[in-house]
C-alpha positions as CSV (number, residue, x, y, z in Angstrom):
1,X,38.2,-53.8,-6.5
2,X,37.8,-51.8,-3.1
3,X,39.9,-49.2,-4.6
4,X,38.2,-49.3,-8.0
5,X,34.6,-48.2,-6.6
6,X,36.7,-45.6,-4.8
7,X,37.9,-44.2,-7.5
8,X,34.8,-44.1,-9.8
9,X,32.9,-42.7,-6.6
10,X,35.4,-40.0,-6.2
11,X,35.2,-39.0,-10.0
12,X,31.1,-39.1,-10.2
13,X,31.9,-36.6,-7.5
14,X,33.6,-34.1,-8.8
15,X,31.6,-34.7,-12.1
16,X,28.2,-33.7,-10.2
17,X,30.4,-30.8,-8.2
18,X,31.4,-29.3,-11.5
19,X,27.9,-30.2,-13.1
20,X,25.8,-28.3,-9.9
21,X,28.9,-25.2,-9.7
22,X,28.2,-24.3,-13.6
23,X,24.5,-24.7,-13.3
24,X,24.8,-22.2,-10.4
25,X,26.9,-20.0,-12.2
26,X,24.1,-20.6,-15.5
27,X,21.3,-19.1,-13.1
28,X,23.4,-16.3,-11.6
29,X,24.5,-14.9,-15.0
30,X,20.8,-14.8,-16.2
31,X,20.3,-12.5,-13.3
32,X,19.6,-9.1,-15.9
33,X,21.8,-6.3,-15.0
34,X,18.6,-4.1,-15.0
35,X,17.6,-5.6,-11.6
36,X,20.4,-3.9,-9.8
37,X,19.7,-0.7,-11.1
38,X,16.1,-0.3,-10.5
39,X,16.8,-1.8,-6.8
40,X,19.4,1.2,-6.2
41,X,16.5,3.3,-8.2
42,X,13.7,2.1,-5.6
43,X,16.1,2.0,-2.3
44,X,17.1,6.0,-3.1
45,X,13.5,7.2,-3.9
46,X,11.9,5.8,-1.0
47,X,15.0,7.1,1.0
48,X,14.3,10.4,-0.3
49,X,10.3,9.8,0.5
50,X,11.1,8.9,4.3
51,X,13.4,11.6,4.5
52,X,11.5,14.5,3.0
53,X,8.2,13.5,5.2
54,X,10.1,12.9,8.3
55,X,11.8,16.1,8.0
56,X,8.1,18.0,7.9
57,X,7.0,16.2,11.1
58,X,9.6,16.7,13.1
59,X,9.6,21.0,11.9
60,X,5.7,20.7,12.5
61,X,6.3,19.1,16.4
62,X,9.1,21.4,17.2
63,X,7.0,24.3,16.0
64,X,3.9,22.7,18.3
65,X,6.5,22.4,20.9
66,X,7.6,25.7,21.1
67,X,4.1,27.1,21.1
68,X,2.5,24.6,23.6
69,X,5.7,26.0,25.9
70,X,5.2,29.0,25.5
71,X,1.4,29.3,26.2
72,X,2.1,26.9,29.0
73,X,5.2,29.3,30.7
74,X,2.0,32.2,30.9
75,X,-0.4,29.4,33.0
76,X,2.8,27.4,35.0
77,X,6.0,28.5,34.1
78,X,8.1,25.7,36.2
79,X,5.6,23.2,34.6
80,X,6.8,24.6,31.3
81,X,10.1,24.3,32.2
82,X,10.1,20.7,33.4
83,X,7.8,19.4,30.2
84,X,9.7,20.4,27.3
85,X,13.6,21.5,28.8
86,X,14.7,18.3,26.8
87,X,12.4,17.6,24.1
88,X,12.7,20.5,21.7
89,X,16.3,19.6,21.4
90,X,15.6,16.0,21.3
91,X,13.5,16.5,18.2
92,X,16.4,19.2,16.6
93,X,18.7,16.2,16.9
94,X,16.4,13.7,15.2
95,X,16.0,16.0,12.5
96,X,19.9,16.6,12.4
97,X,20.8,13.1,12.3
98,X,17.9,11.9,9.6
99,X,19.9,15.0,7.1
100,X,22.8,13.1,7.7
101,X,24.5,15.6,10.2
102,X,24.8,13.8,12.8
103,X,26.5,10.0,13.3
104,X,24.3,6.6,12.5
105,X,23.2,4.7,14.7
106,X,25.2,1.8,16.0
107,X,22.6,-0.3,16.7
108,X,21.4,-3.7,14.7
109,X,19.2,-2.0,11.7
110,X,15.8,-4.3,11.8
111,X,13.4,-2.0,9.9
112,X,12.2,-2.6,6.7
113,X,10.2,-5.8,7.2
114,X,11.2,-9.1,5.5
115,X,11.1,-7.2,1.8
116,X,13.7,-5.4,2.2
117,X,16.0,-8.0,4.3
118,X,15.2,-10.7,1.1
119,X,16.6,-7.4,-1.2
120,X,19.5,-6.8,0.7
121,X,20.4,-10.5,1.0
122,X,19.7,-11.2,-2.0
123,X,22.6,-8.4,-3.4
124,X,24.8,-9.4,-0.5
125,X,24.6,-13.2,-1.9
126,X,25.7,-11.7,-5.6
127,X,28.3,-9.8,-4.2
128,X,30.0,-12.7,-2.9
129,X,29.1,-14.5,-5.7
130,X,30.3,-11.5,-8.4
131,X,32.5,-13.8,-10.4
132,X,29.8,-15.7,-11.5
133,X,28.0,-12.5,-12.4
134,X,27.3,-11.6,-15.9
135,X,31.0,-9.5,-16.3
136,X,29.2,-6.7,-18.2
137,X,30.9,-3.1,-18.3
138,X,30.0,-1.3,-14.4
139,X,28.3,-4.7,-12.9
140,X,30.2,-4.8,-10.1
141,X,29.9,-1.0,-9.6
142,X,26.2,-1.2,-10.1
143,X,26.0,-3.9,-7.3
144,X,28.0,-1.9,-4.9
145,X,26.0,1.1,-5.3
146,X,23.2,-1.1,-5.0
147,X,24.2,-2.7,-1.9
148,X,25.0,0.5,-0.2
149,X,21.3,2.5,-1.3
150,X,19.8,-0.8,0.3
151,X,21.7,-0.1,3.7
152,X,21.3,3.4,3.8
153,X,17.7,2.9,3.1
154,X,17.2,0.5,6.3
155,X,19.1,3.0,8.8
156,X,16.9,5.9,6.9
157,X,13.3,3.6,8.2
158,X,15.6,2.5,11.7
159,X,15.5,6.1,12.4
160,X,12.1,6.7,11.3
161,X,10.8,4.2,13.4
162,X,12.4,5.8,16.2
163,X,11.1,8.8,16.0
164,X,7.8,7.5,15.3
165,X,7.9,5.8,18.8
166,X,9.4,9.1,20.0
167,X,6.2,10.7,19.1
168,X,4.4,8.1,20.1
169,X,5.0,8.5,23.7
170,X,5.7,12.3,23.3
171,X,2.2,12.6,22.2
172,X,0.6,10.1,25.4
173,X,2.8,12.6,27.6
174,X,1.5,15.7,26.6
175,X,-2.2,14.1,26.5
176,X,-1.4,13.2,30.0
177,X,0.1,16.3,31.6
178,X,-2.0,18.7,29.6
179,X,-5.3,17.7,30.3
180,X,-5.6,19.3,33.9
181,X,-5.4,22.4,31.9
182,X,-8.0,24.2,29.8
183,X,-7.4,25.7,26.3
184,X,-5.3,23.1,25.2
185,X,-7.4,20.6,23.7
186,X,-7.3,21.8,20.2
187,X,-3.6,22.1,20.2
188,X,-3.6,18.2,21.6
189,X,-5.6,17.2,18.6
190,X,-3.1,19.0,16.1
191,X,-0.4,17.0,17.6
192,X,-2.4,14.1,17.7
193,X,-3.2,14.0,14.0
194,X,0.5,15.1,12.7
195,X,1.6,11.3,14.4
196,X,-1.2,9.5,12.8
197,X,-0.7,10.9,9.6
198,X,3.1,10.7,9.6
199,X,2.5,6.8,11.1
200,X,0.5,6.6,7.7
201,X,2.4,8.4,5.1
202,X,5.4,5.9,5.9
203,X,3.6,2.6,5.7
204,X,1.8,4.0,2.5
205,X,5.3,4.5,1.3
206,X,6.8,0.8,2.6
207,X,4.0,-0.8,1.4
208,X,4.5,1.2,-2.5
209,X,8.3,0.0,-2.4
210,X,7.0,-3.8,-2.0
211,X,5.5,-4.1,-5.3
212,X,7.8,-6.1,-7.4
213,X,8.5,-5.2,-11.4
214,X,8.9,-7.8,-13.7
215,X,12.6,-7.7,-13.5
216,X,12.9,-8.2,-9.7
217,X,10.8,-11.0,-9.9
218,X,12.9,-12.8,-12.6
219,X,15.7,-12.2,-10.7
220,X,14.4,-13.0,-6.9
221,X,13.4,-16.5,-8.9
222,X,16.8,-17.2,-10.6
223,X,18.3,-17.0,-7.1
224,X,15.1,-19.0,-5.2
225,X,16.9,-22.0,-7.9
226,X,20.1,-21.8,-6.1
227,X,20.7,-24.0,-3.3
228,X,23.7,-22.0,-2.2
229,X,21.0,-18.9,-1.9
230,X,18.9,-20.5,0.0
231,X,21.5,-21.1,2.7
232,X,22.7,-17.7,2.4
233,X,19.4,-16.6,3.7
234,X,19.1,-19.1,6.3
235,X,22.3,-17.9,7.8
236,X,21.7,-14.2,7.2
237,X,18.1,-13.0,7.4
238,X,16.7,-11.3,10.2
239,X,15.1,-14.4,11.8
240,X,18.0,-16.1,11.9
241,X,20.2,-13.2,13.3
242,X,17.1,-13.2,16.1
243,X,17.5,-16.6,17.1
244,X,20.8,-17.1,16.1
245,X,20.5,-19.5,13.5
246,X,23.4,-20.9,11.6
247,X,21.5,-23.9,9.7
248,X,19.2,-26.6,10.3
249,X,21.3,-28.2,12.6
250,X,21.8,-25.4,14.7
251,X,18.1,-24.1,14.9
252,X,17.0,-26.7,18.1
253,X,20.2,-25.2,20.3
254,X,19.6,-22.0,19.2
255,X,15.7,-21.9,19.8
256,X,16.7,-23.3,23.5
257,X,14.7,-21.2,26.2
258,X,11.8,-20.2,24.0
259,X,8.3,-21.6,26.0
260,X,6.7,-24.6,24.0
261,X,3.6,-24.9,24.0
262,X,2.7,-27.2,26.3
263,X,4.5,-24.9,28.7
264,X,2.1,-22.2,28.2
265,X,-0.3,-24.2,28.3
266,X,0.9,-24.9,32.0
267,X,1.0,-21.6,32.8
268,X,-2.0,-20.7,32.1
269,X,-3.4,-23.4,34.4
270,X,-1.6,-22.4,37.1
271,X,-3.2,-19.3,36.9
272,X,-6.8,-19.8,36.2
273,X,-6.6,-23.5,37.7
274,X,-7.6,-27.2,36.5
275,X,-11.0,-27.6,37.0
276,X,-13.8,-28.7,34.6
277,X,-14.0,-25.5,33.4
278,X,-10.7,-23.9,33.1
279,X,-9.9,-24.8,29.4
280,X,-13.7,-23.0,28.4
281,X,-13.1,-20.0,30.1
282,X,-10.1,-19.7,28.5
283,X,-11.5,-20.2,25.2
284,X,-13.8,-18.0,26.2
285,X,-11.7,-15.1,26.8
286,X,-9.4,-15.7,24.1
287,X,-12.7,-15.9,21.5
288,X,-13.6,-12.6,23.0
289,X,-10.2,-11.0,22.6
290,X,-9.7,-12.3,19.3
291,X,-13.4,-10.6,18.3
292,X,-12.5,-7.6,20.1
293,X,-8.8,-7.4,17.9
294,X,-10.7,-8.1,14.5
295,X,-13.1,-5.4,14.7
296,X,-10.6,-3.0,15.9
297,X,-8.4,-4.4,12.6
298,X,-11.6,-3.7,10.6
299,X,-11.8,-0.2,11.4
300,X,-8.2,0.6,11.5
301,X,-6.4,-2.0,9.1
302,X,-3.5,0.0,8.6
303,X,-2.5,0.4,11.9
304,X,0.7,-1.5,13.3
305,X,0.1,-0.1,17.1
306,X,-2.8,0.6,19.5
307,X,-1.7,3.8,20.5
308,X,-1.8,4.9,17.0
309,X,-5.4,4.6,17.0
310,X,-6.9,8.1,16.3
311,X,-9.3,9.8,18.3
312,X,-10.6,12.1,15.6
313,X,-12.2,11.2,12.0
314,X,-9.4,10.5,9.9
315,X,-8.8,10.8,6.5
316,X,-7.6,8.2,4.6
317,X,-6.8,10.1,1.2
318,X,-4.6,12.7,3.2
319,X,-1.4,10.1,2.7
320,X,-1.9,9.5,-0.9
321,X,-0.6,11.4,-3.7
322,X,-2.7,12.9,-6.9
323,X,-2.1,9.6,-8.8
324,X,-3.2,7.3,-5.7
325,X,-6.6,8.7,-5.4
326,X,-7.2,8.6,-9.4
327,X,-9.7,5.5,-9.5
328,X,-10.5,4.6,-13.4
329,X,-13.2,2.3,-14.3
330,X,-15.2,1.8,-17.7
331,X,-19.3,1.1,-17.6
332,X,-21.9,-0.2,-20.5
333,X,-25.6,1.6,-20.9
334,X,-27.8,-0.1,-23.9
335,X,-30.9,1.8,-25.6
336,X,-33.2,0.3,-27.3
337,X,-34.1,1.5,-31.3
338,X,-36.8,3.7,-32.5
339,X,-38.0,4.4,-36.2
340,X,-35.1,6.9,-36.0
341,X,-31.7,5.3,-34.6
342,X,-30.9,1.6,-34.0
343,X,-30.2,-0.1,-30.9
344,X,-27.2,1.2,-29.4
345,X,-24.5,0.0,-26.1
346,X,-22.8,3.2,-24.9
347,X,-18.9,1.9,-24.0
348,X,-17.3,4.3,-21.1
349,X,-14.4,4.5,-20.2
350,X,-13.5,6.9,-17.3
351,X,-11.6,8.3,-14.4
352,X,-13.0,9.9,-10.7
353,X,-10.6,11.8,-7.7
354,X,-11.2,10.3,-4.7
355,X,-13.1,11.9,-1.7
356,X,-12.1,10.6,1.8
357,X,-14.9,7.7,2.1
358,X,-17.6,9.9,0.8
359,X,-17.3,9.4,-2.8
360,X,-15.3,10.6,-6.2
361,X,-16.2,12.8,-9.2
362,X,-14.4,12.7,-12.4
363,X,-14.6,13.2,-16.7
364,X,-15.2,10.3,-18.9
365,X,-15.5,9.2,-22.8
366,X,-17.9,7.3,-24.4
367,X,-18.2,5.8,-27.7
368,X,-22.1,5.1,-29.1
369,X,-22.1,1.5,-31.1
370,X,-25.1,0.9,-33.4
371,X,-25.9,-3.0,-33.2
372,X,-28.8,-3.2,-35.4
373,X,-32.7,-3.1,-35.4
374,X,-33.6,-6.9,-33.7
375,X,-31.5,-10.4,-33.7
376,X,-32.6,-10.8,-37.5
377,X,-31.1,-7.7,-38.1
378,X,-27.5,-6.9,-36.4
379,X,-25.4,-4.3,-37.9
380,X,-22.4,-2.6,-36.2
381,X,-22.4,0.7,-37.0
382,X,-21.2,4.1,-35.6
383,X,-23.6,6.1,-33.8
384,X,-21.5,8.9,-32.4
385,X,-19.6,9.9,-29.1
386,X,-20.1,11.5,-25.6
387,X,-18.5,13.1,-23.6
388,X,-19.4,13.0,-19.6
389,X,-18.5,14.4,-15.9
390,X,-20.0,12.9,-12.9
391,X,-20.0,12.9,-9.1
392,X,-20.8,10.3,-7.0
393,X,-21.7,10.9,-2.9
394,X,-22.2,8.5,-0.6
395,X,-25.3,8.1,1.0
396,X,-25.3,4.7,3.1
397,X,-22.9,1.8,3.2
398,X,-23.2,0.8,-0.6
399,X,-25.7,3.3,-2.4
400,X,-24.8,6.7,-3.5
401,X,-26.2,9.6,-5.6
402,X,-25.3,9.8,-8.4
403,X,-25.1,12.8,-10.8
404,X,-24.0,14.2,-14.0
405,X,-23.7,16.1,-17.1
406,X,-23.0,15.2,-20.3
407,X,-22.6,16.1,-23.9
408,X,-23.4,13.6,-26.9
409,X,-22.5,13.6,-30.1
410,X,-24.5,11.8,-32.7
411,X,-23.8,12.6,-36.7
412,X,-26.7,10.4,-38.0
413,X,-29.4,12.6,-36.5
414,X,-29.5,15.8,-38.3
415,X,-30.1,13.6,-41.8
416,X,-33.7,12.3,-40.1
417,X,-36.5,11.6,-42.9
418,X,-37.9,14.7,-42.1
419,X,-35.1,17.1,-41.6
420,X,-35.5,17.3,-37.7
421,X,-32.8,16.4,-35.8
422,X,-29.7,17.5,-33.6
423,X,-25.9,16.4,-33.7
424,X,-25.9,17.6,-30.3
425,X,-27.6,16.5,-27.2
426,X,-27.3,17.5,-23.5
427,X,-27.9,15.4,-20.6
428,X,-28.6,16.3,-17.1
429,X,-28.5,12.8,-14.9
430,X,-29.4,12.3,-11.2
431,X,-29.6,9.3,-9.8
432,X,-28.5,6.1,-7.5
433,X,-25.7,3.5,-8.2
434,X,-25.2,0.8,-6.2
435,X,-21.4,-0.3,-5.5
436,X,-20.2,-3.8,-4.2
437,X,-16.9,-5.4,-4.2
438,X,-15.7,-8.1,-7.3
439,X,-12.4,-9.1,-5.6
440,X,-9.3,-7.1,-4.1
441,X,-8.6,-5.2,-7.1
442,X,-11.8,-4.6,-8.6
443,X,-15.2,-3.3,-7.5
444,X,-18.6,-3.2,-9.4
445,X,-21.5,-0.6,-9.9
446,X,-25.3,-0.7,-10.7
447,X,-26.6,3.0,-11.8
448,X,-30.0,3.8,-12.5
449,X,-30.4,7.2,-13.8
450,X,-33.1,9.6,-14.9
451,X,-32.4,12.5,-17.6
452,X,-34.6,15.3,-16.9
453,X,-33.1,17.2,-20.3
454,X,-34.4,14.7,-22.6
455,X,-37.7,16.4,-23.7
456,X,-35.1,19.0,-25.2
457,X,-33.7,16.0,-27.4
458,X,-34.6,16.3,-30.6
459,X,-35.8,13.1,-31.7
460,X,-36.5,12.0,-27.8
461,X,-34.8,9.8,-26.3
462,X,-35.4,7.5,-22.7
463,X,-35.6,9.5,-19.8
464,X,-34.4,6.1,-17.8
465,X,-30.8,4.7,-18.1
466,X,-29.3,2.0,-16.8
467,X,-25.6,1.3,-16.6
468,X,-23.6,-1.3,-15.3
469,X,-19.8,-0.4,-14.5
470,X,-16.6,-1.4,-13.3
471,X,-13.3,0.1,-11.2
472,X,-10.0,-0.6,-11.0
């Protein structure tokens, strides 16, 4: 009977083995073949991106270099000699080995963030698993190719965070050494702004390559279904290669010599002491720290470093291409009806440019609906079209002023009971909107405008409008 129970046990077994082995292989083979693609298509660009950008710093800084030495050698020529004998070449080599002339670096590549260590796992876990891959024409190609832009693409932002460290501290040097000398304040702030910009340009780019398609996130949750995935990345991401983690049952080994908590706890009261007052002072001091850290997060969110923090007014637009600092948005305007035209809602759509943090100006459409006389009578109708341009300034925090011009279109005018009436209109707008914030994505406007053309309108209209807008 013994043996029996064996038996069926031992069957069951390999039934659920070779039940869970071809539900794996069901999930992997969903994986779309378009996923590898677009990841090689991402990994090059942004490879190309860091490449191209880091290139231009490093020309701009041993240009700066050169110049700063050279106006130096006329003041203190040793001075000029000892500050920048290695640096120039340091940068040339940089710049040599970013082009691919030089060797890679031999280090352990930990750049990219946990994005792009879940994208390279996640093609490393296919790889091994190719035979469960859907055996299209070029799959196995594609994931190669893949696999390799991934890698290439983490020593590309290993080496540009070197360099921006190199910088960095290049830049605190020169700040340092510099400042006993006059005339060279100006040249400081160049310098100064080149890092913070570069800094910025390559998280703008990092945090562009993060946002997930369709496709990757079908795929990413295809493989979060495996079981054998999910080990994969226990064993291979980058926290485990930091602590050494080979599985649950290795993590409380390999997390040996880490400080608890209670241990820092005693640390800190054997610095400060143990009496009655100990743990509120340090509350104390850690409430203060923590204030000081948010408000310096709330002026400089993007910043991943304190010496990164500039000393000049910075300009947040300068990183962003043309498309970033489009900023569309749509807005409503109703008018009330006359003995000549019904009620109407004006329905805008439009799109601003993007000042640095003092405001936009842009074109928009709009499209005049005719809703009737009063609720017993409602009739849609068309009542014409506009076309506008705008600029918006900031004045403080959450108001601006507001201005525009704008051309409308209405047919139904010019056959007016009496014969009067234009097709045409101009508007001349000045005003103030009022902005505030909807959620992450999405902000809202209040505009309140006066038209100082619209004794030219022909019948008149309201001088006062009042529109209500959204941006995306």
């Amino acid at each position: 009977m013994k043996l029996f129970y064996l038996v069926v046990s031992l069957h069951l077994l390999l039934i659920a083995t070779v039940h869970a082995q071809d539900s794996t292989a069901a999930l992997i083979r969903k994986i779309p073949d378009k996923y590898l693609s677009q990841v090689k298509k991402k990994s090059d660009k942004l490879e190309k991106q860091v490449t191209k950008r880091t290139d231009k710093a490093l020309l701009r800084f041993i240009k700066e270099e050169r110049r700063l030495r050279n106006k130096l050698a006329h003041i203190d020529s040793l001075k000029a000699q000892h500050l920048f004998v290695n640096s120039i070449e340091a940068l040339g080599n940089m710049k040599s080995r970013m082009q691919g002339k030089l060797g890679k670096l031999s280090r352990p590549l930990q750049a990219g963030g946990p994005y792009l260590d879940s994208l390279q796992n996640s093609l490393a876990f296919l790889k091994q698993s190719k035979d469960l891959l859907n055996q299209s024409k070029g799959v196995t190609d594609k994931l190669n190719g893949s696999l390799r832009s991934v890698e290439q693409l983490k020593d590309k932002l290993q080496q540009a965070e070197e360099i921006k460290a190199y910088i960095r501290e290049r830049k605190q040097l020169l700040n340092e050494q510099l400042k006993q000398y006059t005339g060279f304040s100006k040249d400081q702030q160049k310098m100064n702004k080149e890092a913070y910009y570069y800094a910025q340009q390559l998280k703008e780019y990092k945090e562009v390559f993060k946002d997930k398609n369709k496709t990757e996130q079908k795929a990413m949750e295809l493989m979060q279904k495996v079981p054998a995935f999910n080990d994969f990345m226990q064993q291979h991401s980058q926290l485990a290669s930091l602590f050494n983690i080979q599985g649950a049952a290795a993590s409380a080994q390999s997390l040996e010599g880490l400080q608890t908590r209670s241990q820092v706890e005693q640390l800190i009261q054997q610095r400060i002491g143990t009496g009655p007052n100990a743990g509120a002072a340090v509350s104390q001091q850690m409430s203060e720290a923590r204030n000081k850290m948010d408000e310096l997060k709330s002026k400089f969110p993007d910043l991943d470093n304190a010496a990164d923090m500039p000393n000049f007014k910075s300009n947040d637009m300068k990183t962003k291409h043309f498309l970033q600092r489009l900023e569309f948005g749509s807005n409503i305007q109703f008018q009330r009806s006359n003995k000549f035209f019904p009620t109407t809602g004006d329905l805008a759509g439009q799109v601003a440019y993007k000042f640095p943090k003092n405001g936009s100006t842009g074109l928009g459409l709009s499209y005049k609906l005719g809703m009737g006389t009063d609720f017993d009578n409602i009739h849609f109708s068309n009542q014409g079209l506009g076309i506008r341009s705008f600029i918006d300034w900031k004045l403080k925090g959450t108001f601006f002023l507001n201005g525009g011009y704008e051309q409308n279109y209405q047919p139904n005018y010019i056959a007016l009971p009496d014969g009067v009436g234009q097709q045409w209109t101009q508007s001349g707008l000045i005003g103030i909107s009022k902005k505030y914030k909807i959620n992450s994505k999405m902000k809202g406007s209040i505009i309140l405008l006066f038209d100082f053309l619209y004794n030219q309108h022909v019948p008149r209209t309201d001088p006062i409008k009042l529109r209500t807008g959204y941006t995306f």
